[in-house]
N, C-alpha and C positions, 0 to 999 in steps of 0.2 A: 218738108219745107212748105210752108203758107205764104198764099201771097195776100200783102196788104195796102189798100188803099190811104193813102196818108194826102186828105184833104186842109187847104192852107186858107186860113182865116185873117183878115188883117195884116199889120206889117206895115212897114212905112218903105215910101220911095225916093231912096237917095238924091239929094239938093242937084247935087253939084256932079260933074264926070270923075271927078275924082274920087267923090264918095260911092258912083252907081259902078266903077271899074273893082273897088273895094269890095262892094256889096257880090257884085257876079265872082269876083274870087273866092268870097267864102262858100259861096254856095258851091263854085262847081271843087273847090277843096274838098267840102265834107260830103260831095257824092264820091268823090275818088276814093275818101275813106272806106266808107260803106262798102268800096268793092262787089265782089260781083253781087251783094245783096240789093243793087237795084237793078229793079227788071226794067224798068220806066222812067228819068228821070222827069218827068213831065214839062209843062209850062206853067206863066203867069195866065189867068184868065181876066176876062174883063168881065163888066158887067153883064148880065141876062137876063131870060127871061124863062117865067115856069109857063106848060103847058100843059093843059088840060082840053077835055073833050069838048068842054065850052069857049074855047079861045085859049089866048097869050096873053102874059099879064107880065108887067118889069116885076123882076126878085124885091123884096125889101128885106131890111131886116140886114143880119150881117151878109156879105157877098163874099161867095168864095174868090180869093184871089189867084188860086193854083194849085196844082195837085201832082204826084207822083207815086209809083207802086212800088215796092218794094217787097223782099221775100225775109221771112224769119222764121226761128221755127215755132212761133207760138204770136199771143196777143202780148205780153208780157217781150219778149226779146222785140218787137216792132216799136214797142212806146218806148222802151231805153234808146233806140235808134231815134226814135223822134226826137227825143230829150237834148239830144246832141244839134240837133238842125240849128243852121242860121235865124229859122222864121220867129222862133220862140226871143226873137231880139225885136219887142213891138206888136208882133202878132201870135196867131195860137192854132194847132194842130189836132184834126177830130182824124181818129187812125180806125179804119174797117177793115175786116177779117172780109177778102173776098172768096167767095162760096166758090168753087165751081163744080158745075149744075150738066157739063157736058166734059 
C-alpha cells in the first residue's frame, strides 16, 4: 500500500447554509466511503505564499484550495478514488505518489 497526496484545485463555495451543510455532507459521505483508505482527510487552504531564499512572494496562478492523503495500492487505484470526490463538482485534483525517504 502507497500513500498518496491528493491536492484540490478550484471548486466553488456554497451560497447559502443550506447549500454549504449539503456540500460538507458530501464530502464527509465520500471520506466514509473510502474507509480506511484515508490516512488524512485534510482541509480547505486559503490563499499563500511561495518562499524562496530571496523572500516571499503571494502564489498566482491557480491556488490550491485543499488537500488530503490517502493510501492505494498504486497510482492508478488513487485516481479512480479521485474520480469519485465531491471536488471534481467545479474544481479539479493533481494526485502524488508520496515517496518515503525515511
Amino acid at each position: 500500500m502507497q500513500k498518496f497526496l491528493f491536492v484540490y484545485y478550484g471548486g466553488k463555495m456554497a451560497a447559502t447554509p443550506v447549500e454549504q451543510k449539503k456540500s460538507m455532507d458530501d464530502w464527509m459521505n465520500w471520506f466514509k466511503k473510502q474507509g480506511k483508505a484515508v490516512v488524512d482527510a485534510g482541509n480547505p487552504t486559503m490563499p499563500g505564499k511561495i518562499v524562496s531564499k530571496t523572500g516571499a512572494k503571494v502564489i498566482t496562478g491557480a491556488a490550491v484550495t485543499g488537500y488530503s492523503i490517502f493510501n492505494a495500492d498504486n497510482l492508478d487505484a488513487a485516481v479512480a478514488i479521485a474520480k469519485t470526490s465531491p471536488q471534481l463538482d467545479g474544481g479539479e485534483i493533481a494526485v502524488y505518489t508520496i515517496t518515503q525517504v525515511m
